[in-house]
Structure formats: structure tokens, C-alpha cells
Backbone as ProteinMPNN parsed JSONL, in Angstrom:
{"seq_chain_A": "XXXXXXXXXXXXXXXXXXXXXXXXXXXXXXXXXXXXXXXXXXXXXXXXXXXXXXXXXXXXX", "coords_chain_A": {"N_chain_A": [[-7.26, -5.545, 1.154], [-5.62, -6.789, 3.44], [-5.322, -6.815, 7.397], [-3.357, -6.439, 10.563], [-2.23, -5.075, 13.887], [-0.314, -5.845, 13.944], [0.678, -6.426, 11.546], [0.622, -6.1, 7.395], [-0.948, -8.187, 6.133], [-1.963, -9.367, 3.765], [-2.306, -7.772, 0.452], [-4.343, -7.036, -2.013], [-4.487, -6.061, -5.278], [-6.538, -3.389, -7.042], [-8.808, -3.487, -9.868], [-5.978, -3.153, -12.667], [-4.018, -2.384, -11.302], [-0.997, -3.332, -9.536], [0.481, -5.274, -7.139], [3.574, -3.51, -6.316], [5.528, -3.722, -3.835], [5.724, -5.252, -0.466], [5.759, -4.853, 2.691], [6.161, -5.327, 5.879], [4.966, -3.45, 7.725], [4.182, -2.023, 5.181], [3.216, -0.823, 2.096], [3.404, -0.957, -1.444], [1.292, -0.007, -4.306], [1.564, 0.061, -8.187], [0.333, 1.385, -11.212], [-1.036, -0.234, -13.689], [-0.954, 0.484, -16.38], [0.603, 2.807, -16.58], [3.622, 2.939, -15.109], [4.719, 4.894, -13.48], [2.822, 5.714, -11.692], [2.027, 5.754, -8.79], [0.297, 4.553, -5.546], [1.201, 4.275, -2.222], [0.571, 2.648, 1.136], [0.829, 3.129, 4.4], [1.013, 1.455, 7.559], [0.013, 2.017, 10.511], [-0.577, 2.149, 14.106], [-3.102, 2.326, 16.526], [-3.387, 3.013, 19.791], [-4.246, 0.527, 20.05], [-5.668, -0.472, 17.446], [-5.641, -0.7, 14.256], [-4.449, 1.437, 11.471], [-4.481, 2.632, 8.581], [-2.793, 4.586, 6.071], [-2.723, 5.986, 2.959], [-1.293, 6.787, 0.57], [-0.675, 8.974, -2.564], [1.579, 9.252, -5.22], [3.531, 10.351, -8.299], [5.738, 10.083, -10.575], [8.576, 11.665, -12.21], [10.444, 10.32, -13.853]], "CA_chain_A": [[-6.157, -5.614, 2.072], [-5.898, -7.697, 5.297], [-4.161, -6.142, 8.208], [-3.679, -5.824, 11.951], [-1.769, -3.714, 14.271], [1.515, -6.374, 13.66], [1.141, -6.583, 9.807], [-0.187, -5.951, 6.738], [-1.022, -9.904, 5.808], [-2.015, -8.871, 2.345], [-1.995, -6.614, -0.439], [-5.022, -7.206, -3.108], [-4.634, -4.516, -5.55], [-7.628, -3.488, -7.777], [-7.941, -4.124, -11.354], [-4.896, -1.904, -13.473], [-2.948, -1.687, -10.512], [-0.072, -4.139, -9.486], [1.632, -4.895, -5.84], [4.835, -3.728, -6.182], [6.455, -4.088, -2.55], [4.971, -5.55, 0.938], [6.866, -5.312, 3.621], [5.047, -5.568, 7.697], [4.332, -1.958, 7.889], [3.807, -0.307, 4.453], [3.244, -1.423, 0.845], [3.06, -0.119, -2.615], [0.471, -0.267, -5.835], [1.495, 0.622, -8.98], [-0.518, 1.111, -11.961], [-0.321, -1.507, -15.271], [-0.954, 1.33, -17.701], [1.425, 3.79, -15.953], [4.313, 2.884, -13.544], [4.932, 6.387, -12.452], [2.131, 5.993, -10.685], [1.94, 4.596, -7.688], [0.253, 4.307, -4.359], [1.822, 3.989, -0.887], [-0.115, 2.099, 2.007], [1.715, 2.689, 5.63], [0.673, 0.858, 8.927], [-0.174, 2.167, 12.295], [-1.145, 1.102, 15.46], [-2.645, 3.681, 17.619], [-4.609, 2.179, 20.96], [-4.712, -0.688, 19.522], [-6.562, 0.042, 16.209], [-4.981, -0.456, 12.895], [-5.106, 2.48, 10.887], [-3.711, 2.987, 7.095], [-2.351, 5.766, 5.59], [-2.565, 6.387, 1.738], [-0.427, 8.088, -0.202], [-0.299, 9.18, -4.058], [2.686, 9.825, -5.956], [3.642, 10.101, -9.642], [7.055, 10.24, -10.597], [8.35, 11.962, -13.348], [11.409, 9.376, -14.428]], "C_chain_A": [[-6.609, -6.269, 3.366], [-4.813, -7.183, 6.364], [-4.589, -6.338, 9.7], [-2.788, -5.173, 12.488], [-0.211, -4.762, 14.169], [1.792, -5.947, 12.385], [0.269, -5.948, 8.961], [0.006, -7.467, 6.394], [-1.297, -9.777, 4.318], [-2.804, -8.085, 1.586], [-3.487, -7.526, -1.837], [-5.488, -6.089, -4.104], [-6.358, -4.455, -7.09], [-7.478, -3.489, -9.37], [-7.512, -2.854, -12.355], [-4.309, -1.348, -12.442], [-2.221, -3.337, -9.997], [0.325, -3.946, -8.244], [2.697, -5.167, -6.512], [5.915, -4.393, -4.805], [5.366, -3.756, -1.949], [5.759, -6.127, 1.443], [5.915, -5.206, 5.21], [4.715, -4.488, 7.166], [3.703, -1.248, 6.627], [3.842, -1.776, 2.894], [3.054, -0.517, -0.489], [2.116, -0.321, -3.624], [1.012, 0.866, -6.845], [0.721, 0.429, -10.189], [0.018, 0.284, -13.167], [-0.276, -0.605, -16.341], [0.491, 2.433, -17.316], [2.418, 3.646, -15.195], [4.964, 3.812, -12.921], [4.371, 6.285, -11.632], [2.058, 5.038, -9.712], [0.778, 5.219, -6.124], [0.762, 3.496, -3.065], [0.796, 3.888, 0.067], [0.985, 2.045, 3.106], [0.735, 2.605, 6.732], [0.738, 1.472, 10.138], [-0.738, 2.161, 13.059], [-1.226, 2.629, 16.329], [-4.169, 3.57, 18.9], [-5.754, 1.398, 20.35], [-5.18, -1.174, 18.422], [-5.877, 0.262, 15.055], [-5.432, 0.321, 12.084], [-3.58, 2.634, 9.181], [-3.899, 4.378, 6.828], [-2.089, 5.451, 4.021], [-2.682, 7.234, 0.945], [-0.393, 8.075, -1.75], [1.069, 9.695, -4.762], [3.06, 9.71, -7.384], [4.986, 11.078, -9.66], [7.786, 10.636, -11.861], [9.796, 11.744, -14.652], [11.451, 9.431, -15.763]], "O_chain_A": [[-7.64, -6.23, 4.038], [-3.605, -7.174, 6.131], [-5.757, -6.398, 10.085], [-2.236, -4.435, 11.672], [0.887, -4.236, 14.352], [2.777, -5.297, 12.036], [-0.7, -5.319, 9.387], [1.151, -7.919, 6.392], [-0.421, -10.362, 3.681], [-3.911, -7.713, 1.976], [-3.237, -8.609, -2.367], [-6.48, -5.375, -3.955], [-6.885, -5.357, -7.742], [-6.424, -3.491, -10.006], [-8.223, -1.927, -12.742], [-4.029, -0.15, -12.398], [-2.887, -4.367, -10.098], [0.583, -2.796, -7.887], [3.022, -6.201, -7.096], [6.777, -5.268, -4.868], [4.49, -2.917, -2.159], [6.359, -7.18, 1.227], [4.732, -4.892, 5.083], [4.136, -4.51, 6.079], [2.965, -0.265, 6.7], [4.24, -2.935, 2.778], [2.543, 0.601, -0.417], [2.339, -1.504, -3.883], [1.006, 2.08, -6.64], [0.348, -0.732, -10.351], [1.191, 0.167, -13.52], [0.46, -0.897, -17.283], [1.315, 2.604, -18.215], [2.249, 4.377, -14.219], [5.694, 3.631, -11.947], [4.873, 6.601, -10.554], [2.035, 3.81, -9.802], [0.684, 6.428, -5.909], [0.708, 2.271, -2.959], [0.001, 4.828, 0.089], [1.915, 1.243, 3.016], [-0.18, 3.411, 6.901], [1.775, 1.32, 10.783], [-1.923, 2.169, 12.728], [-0.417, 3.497, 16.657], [-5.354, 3.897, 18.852], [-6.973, 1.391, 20.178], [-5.149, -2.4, 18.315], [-5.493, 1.405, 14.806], [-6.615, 0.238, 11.754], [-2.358, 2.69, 9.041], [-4.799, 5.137, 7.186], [-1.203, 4.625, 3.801], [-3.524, 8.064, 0.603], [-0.027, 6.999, -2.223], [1.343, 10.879, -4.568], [2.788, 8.562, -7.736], [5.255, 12.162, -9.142], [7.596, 9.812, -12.756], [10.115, 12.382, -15.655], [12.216, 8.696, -16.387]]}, "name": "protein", "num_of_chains": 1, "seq": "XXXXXXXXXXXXXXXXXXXXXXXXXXXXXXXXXXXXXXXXXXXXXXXXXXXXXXXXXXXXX"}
């Protein structure tokens, strides 16, 4: 991932996982074997300092 405190510039997900959605602030990975699963990447800026937040979720669709 490439980021600063405007954007996330991009999303390189690792291998058996897929970007679903990238939007400025936040993005998703879901997996190729699984697409319940996912991970959530959100953006924030806090004196100055880009800081990520990731999240797990599995969905039970």
C-alpha cells in the first residue's frame, strides 16, 4: 500500500486476496478462495502522520 495523510494512492493486495473497493480514505481486500472474507483498510491523519486501521470481517451471506 502507498498512502499519505490525503489518500490512499494504492492498494497492492497479497497473493489470494483481491482489491475490491478504493476510495481516498478506506479500501477493501477480499479473498480469491473465499469472498466472505474480507479486509477493511481506513485512513487517518493524526498530527500529520498517516495511520491505517485494519479491520477483519467475514460475512455469512
Amino acid at each position: 500500500m502507498v498512502f499519505d495523510c490525503q489518500r490512499i494512492r494504492s492498494l497492492s493486495p497479497a497473493q489470494g486476496w483481491s482489491v475490491h473497493e478504493q476510495e481516498d480514505d478506506e479500501g477493501e481486500f477480499r479473498s480469491d478462495t473465499d469472498s466472505h472474507v474480507r479486509l477493511k483498510v481506513e485512513l487517518d491523519c493524526a498530527r500529520g502522520v498517516p495511520q491505517l486501521q485494519v479491520t477483519t470481517r467475514e460475512d455469512d451471506d
